[in-house]
mmCIF file as gemmi writes it, N, C-alpha and C atoms, coordinates in Angstrom:
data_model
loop_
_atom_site.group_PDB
_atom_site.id
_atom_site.type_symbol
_atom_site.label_atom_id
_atom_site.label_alt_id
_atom_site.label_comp_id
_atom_site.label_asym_id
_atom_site.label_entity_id
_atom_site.label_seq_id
_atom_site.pdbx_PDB_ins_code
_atom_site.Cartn_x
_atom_site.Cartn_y
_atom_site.Cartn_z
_atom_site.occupancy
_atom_site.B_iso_or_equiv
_atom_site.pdbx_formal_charge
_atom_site.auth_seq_id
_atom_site.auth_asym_id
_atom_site.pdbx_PDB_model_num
ATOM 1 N N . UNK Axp A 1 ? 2.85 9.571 -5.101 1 0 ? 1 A 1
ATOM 2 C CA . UNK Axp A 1 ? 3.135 9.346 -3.686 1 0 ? 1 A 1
ATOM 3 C C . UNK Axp A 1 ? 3.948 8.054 -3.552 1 0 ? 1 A 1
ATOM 4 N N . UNK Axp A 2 ? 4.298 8.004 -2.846 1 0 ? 2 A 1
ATOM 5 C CA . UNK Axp A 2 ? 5.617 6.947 -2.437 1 0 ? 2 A 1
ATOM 6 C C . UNK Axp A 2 ? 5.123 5.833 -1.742 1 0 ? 2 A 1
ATOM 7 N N . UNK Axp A 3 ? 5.3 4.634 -2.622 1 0 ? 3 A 1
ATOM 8 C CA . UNK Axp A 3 ? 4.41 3.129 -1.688 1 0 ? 3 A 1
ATOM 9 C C . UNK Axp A 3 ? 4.483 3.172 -0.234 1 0 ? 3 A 1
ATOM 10 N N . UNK Axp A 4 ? 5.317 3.109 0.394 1 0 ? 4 A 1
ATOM 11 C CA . UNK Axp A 4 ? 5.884 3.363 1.83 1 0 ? 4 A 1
ATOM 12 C C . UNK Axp A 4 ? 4.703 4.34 2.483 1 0 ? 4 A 1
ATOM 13 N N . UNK Axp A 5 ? 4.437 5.142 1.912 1 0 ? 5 A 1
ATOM 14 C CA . UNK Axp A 5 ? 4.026 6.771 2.396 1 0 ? 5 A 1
ATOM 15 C C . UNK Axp A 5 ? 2.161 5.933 2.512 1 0 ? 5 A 1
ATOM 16 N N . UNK Axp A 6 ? 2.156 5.691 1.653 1 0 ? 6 A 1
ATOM 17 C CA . UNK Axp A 6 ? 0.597 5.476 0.871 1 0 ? 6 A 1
ATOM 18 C C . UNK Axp A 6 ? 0.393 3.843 1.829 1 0 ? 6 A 1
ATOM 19 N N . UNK Axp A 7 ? 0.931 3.478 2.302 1 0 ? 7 A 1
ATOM 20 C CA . UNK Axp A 7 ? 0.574 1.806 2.596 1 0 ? 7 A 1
ATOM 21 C C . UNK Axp A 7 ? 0.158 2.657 4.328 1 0 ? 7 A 1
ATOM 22 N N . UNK Axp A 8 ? 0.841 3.633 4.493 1 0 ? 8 A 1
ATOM 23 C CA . UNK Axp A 8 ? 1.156 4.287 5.945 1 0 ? 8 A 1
ATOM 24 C C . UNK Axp A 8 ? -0.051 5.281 6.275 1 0 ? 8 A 1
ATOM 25 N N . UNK Axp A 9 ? -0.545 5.957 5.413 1 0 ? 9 A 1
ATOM 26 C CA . UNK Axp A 9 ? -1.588 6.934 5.079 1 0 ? 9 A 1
ATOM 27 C C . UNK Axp A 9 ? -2.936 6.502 4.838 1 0 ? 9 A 1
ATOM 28 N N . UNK Axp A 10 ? -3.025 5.413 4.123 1 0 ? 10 A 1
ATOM 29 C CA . UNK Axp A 10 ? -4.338 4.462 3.682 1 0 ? 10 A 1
ATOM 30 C C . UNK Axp A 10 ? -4.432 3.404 5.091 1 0 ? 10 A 1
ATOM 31 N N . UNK Axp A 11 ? -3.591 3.329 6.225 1 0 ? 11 A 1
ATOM 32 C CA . UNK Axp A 11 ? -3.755 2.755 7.672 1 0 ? 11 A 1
ATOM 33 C C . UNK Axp A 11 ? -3.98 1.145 6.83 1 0 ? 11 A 1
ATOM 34 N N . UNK Axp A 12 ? -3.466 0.953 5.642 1 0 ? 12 A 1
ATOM 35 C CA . UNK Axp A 12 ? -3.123 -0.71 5.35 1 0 ? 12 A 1
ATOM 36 C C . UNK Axp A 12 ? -1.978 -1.472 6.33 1 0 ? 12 A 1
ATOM 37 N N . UNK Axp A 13 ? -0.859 -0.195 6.364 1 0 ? 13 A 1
ATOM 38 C CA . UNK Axp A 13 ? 0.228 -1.135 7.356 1 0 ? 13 A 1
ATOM 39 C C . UNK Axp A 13 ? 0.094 0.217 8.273 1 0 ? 13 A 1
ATOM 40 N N . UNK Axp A 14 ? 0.294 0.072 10.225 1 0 ? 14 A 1
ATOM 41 C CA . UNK Axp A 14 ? 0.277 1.17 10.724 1 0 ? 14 A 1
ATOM 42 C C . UNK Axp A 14 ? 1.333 1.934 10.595 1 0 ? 14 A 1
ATOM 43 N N . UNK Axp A 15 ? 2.804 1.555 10.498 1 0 ? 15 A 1
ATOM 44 C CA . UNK Axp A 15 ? 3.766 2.606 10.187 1 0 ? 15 A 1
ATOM 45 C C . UNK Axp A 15 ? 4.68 2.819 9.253 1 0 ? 15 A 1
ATOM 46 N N . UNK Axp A 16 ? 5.305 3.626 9.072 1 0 ? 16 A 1
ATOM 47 C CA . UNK Axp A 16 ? 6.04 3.779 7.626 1 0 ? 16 A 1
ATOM 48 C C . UNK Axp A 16 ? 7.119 3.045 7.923 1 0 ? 16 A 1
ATOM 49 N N . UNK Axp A 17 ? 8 2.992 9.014 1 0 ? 17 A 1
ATOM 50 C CA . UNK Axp A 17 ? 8.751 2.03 8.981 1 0 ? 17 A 1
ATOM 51 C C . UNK Axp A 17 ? 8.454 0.561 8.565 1 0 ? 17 A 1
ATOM 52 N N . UNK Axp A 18 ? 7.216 0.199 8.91 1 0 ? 18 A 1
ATOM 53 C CA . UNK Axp A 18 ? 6.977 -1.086 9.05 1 0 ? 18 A 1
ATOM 54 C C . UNK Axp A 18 ? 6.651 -1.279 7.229 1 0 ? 18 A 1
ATOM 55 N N . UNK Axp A 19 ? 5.725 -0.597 6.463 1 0 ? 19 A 1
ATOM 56 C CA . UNK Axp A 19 ? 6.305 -0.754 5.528 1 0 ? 19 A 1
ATOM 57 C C . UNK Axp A 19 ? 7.037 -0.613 4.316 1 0 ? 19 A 1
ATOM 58 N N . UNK Axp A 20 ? 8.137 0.294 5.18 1 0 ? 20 A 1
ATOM 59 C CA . UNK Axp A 20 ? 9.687 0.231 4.286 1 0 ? 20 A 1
ATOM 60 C C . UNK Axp A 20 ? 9.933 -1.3 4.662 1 0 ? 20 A 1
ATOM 61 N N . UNK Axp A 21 ? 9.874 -1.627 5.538 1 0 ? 21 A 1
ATOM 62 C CA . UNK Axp A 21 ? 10.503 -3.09 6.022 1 0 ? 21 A 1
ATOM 63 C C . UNK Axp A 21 ? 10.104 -4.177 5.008 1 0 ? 21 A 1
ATOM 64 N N . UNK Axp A 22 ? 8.345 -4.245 5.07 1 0 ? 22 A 1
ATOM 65 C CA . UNK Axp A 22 ? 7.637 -5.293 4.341 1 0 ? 22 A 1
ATOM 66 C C . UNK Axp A 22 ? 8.257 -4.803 3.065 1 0 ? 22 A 1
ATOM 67 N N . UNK Axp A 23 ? 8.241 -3.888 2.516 1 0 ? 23 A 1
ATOM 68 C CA . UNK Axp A 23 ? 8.425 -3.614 0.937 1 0 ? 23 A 1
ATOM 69 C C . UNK Axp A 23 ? 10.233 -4.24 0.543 1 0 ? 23 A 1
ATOM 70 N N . UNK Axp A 24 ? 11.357 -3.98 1.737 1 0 ? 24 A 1
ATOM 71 C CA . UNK Axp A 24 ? 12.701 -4.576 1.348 1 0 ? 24 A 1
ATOM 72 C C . UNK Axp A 24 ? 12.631 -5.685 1.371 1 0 ? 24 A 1
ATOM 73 N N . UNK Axp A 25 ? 11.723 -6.567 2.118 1 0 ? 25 A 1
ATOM 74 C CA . UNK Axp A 25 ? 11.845 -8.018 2.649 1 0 ? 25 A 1
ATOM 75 C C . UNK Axp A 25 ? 11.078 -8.68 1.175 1 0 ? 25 A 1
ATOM 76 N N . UNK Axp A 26 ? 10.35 -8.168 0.867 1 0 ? 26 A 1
ATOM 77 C CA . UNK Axp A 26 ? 9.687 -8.508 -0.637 1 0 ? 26 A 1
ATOM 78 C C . UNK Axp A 26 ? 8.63 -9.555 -0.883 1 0 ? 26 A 1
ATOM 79 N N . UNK Axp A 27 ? 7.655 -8.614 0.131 1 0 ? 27 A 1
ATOM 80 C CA . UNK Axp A 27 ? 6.473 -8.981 0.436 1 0 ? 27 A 1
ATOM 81 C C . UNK Axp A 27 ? 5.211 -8.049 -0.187 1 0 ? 27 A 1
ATOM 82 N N . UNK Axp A 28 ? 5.723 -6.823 -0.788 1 0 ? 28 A 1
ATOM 83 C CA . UNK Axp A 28 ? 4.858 -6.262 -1.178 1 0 ? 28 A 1
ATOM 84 C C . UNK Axp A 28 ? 5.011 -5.951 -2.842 1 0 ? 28 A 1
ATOM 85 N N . UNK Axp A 29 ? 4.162 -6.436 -3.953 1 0 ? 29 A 1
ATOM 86 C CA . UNK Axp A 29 ? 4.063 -6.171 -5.213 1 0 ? 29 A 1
ATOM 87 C C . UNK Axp A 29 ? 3.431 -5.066 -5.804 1 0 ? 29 A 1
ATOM 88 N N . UNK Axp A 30 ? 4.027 -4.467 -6.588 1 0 ? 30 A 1
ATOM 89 C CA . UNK Axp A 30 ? 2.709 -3.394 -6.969 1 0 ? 30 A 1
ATOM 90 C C . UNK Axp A 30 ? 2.312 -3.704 -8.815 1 0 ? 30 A 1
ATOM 91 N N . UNK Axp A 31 ? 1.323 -4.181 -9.023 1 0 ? 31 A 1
ATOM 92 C CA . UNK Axp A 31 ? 1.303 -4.529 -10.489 1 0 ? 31 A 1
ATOM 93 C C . UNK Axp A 31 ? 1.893 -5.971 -11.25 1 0 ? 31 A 1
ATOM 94 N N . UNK Axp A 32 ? 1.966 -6.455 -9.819 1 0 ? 32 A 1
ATOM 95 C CA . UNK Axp A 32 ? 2.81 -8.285 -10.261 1 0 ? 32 A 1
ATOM 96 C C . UNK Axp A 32 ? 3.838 -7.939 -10.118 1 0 ? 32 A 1
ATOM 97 N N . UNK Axp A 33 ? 4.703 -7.123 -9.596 1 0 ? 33 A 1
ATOM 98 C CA . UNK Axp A 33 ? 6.067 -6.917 -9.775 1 0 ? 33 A 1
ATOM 99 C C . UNK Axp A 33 ? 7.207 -6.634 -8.221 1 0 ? 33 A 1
ATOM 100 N N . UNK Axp A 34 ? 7.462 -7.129 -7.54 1 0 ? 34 A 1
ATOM 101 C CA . UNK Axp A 34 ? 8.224 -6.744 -6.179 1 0 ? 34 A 1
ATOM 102 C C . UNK Axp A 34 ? 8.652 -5.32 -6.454 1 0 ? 34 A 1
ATOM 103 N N . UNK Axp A 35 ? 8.067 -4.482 -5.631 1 0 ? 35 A 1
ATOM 104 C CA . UNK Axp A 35 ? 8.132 -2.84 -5.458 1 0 ? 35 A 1
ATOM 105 C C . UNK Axp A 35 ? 9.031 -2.551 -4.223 1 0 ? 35 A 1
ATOM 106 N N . UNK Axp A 36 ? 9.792 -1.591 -4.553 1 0 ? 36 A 1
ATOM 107 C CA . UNK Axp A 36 ? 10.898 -0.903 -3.831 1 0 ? 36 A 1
ATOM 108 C C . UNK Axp A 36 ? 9.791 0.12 -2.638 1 0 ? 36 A 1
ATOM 109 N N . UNK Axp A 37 ? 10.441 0.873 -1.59 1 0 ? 37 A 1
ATOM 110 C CA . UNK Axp A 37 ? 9.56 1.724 -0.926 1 0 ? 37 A 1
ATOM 111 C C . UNK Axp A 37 ? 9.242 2.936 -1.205 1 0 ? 37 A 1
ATOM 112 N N . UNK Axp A 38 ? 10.114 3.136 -2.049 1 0 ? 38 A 1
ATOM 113 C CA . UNK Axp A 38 ? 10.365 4.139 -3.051 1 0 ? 38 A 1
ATOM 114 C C . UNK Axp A 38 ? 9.218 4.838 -4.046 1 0 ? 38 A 1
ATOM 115 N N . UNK Axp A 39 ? 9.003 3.377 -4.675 1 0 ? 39 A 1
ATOM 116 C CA . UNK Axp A 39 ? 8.222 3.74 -5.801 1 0 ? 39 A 1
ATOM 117 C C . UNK Axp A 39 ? 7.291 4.567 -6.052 1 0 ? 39 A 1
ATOM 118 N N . UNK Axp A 40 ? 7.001 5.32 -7.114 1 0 ? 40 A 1
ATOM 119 C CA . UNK Axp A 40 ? 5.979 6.426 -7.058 1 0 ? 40 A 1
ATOM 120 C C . UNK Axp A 40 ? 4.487 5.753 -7.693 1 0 ? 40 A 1
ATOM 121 N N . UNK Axp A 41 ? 3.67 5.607 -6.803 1 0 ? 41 A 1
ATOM 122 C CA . UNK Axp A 41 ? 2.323 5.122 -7.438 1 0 ? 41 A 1
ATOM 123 C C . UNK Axp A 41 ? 1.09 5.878 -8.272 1 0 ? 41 A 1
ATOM 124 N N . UNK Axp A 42 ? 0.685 5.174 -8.62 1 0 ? 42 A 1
ATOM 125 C CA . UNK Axp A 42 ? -0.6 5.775 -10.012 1 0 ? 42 A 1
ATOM 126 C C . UNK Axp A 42 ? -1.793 5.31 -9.63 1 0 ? 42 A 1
ATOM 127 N N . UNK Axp A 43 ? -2.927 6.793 -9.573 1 0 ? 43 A 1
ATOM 128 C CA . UNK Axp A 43 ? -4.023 5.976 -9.182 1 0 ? 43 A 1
ATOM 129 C C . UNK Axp A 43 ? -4.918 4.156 -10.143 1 0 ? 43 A 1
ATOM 130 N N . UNK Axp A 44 ? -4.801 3.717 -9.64 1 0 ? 44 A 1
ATOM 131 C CA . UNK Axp A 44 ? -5.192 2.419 -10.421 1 0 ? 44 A 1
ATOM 132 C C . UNK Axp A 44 ? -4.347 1.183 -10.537 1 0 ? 44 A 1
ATOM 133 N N . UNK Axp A 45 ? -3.045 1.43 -9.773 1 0 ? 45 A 1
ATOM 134 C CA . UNK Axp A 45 ? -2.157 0.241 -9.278 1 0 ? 45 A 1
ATOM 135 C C . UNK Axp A 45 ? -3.024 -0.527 -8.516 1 0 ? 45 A 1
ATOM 136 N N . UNK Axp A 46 ? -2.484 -1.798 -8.747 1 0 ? 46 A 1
ATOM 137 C CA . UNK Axp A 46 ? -3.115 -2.886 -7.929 1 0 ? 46 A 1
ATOM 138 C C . UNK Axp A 46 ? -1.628 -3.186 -6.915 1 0 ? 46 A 1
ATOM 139 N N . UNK Axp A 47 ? -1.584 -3.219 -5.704 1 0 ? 47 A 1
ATOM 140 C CA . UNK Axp A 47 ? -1.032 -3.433 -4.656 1 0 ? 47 A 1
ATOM 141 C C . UNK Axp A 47 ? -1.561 -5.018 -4.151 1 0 ? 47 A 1
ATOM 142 N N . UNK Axp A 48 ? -0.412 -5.3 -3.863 1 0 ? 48 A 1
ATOM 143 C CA . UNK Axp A 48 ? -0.447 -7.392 -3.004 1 0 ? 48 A 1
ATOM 144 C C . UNK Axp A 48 ? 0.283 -7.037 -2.112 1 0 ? 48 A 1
ATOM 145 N N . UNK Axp A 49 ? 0.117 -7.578 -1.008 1 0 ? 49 A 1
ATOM 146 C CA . UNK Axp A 49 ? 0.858 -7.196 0.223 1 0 ? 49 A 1
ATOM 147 C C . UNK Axp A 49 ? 0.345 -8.843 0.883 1 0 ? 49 A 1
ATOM 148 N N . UNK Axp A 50 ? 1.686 -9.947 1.204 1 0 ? 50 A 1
ATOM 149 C CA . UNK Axp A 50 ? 1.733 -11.159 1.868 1 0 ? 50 A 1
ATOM 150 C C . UNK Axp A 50 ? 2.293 -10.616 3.127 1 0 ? 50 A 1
ATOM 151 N N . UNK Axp A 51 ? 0.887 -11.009 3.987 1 0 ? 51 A 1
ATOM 152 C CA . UNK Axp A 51 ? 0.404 -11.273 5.441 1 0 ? 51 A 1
ATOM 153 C C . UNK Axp A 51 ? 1.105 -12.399 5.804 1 0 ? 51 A 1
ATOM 154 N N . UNK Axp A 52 ? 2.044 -13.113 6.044 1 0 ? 52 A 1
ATOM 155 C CA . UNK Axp A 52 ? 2.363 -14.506 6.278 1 0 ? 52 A 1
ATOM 156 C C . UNK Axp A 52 ? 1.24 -15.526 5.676 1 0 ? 52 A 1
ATOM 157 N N . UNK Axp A 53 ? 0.416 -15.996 6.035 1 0 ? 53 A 1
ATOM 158 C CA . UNK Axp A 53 ? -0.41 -16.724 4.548 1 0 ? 53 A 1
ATOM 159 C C . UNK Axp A 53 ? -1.496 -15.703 4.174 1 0 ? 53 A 1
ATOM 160 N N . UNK Axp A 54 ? -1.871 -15.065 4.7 1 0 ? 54 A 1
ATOM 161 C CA . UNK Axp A 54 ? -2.745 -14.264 4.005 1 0 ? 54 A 1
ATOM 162 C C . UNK Axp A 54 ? -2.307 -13.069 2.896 1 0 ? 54 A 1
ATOM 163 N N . UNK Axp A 55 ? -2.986 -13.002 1.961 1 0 ? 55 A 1
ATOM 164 C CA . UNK Axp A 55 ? -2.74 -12.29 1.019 1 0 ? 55 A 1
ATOM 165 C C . UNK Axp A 55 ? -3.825 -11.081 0.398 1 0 ? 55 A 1
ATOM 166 N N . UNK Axp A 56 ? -3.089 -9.633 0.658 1 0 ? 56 A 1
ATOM 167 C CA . UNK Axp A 56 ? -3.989 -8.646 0.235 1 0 ? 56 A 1
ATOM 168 C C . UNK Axp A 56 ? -4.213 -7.483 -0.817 1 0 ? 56 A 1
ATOM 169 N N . UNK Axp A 57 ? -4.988 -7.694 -1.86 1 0 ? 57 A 1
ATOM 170 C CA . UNK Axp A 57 ? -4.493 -7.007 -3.079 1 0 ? 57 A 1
ATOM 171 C C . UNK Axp A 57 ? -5.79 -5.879 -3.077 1 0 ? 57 A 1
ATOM 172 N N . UNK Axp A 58 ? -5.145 -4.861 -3.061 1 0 ? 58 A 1
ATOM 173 C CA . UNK Axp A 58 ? -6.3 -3.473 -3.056 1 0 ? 58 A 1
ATOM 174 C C . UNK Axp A 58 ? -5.586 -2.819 -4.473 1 0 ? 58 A 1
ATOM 175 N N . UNK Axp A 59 ? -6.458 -1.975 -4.774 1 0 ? 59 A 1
ATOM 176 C CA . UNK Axp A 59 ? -6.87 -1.175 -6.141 1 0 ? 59 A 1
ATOM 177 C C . UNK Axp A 59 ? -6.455 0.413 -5.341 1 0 ? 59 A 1
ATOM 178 N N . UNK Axp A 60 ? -5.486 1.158 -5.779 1 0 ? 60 A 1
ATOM 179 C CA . UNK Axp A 60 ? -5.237 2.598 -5.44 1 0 ? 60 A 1
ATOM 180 C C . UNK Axp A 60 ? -6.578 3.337 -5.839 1 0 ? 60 A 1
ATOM 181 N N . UNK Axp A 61 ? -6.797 4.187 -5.036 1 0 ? 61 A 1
ATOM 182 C CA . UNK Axp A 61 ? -8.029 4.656 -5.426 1 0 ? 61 A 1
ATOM 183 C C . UNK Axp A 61 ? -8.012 6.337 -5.417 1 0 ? 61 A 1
ATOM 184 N N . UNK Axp A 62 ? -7.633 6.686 -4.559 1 0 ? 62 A 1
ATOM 185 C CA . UNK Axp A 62 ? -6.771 7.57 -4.298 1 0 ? 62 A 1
ATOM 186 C C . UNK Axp A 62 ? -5.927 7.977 -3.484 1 0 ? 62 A 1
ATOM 187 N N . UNK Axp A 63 ? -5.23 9.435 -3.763 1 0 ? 63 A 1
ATOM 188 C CA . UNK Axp A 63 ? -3.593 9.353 -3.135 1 0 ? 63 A 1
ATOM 189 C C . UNK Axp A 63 ? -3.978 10.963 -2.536 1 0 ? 63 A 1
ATOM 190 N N . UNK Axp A 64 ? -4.79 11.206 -1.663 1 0 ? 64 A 1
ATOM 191 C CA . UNK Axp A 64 ? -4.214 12.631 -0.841 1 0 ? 64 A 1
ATOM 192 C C . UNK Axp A 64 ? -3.372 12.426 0.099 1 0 ? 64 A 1
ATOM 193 N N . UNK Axp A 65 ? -2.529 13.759 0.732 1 0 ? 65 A 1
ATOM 194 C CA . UNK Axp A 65 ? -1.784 13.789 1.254 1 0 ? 65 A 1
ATOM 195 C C . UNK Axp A 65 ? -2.09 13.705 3.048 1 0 ? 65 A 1
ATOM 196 N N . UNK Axp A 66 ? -2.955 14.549 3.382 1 0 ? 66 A 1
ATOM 197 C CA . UNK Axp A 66 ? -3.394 14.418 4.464 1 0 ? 66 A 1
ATOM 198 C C . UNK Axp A 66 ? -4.826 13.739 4.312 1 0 ? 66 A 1
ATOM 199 N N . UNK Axp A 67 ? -5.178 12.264 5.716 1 0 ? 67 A 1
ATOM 200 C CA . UNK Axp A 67 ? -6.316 11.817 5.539 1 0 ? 67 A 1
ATOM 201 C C . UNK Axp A 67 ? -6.716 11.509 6.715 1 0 ? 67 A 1
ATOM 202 N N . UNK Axp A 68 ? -7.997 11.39 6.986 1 0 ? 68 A 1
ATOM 203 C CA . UNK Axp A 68 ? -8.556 11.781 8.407 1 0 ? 68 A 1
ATOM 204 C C . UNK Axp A 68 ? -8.884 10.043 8.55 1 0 ? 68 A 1
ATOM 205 N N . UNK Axp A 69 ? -8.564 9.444 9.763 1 0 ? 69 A 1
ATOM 206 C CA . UNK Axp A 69 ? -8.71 7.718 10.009 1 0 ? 69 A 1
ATOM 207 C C . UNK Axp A 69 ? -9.903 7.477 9.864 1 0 ? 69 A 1
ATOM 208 N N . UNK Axp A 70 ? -11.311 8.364 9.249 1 0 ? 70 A 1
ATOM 209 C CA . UNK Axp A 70 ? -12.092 7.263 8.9 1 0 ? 70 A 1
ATOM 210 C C . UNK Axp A 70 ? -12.365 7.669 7.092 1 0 ? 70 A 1
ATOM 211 N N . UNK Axp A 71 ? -11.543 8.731 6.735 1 0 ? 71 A 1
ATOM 212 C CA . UNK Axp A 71 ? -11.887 8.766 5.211 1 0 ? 71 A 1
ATOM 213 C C . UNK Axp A 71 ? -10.543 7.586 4.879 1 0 ? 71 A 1
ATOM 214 N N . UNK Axp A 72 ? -10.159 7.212 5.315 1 0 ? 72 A 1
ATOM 215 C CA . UNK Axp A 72 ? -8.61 5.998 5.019 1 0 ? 72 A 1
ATOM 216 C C . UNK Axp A 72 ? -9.352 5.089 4.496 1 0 ? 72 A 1
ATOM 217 N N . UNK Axp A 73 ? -10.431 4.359 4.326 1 0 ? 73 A 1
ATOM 218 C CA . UNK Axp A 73 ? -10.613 3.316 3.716 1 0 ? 73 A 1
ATOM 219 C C . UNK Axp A 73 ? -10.954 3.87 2.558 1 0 ? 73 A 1
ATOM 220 N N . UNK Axp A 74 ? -11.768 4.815 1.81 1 0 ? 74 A 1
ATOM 221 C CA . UNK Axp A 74 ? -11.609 5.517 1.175 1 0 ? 74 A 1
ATOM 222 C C . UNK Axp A 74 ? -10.899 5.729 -0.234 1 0 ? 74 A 1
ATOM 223 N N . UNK Axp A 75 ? -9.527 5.465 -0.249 1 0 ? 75 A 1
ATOM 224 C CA . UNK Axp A 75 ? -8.499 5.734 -0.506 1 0 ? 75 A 1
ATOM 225 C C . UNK Axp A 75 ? -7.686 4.544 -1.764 1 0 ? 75 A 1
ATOM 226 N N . UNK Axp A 76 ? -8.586 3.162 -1.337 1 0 ? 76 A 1
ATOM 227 C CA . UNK Axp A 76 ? -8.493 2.062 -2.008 1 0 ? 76 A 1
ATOM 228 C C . UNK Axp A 76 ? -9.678 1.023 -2.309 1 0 ? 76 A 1
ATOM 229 N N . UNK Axp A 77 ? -9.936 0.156 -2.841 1 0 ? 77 A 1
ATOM 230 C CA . UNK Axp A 77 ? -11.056 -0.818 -2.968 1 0 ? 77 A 1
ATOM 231 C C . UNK Axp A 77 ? -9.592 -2.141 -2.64 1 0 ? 77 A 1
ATOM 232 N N . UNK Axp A 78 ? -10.973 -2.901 -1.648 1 0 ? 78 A 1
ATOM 233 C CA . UNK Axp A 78 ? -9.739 -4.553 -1.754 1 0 ? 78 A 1
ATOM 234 C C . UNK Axp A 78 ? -10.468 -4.992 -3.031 1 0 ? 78 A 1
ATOM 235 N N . UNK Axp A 79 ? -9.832 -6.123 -3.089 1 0 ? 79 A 1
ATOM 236 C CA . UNK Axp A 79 ? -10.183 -6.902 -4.388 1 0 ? 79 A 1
ATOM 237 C C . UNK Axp A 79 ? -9.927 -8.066 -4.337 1 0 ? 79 A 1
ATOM 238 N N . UNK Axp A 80 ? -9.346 -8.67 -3.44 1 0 ? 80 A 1
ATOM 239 C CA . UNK Axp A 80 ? -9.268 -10.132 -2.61 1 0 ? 80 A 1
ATOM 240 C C . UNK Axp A 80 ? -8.553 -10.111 -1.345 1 0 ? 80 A 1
């Protein structure tokens, strides 16, 4: 699934635009590494996403396609 898609689906960022945006501006890492919106993720990526000072790194947990807003947390573990 596509970071963009999955940041949008897991209700981490509310819209997909918003993060295609965060992901070009290069605020979002996947694995220590600045990730495109593109990218295709694996369950067990670690995701960082900079909040202006806050900083949020969740664990992929899983990737369905359709998800109902309260199985969305679900979907990842935070981890700081």
């Amino acid at each position: 699934m596509r970071l963009d898609k999955y940041l949008k689906n897991s209700r981490i960022i509310k819209r997909r635009t918003v993060a295609k945006e965060a992901c070009e501006q290069g605020r979002v890492e996947v694995n220590g590494k600045i990730a495109k919106p593109g990218l295709e993720l694996k369950t067990g990526d670690v995701i960082q996403i900079t909040f202006g000072s806050n900083i949020l790194r969740v664990k992929v947990v899983s990737m369905p396609d359709n998800v109902r807003k309260d199985d969305a947390q679900s979907m990842y573990e935070v981890l700081s």
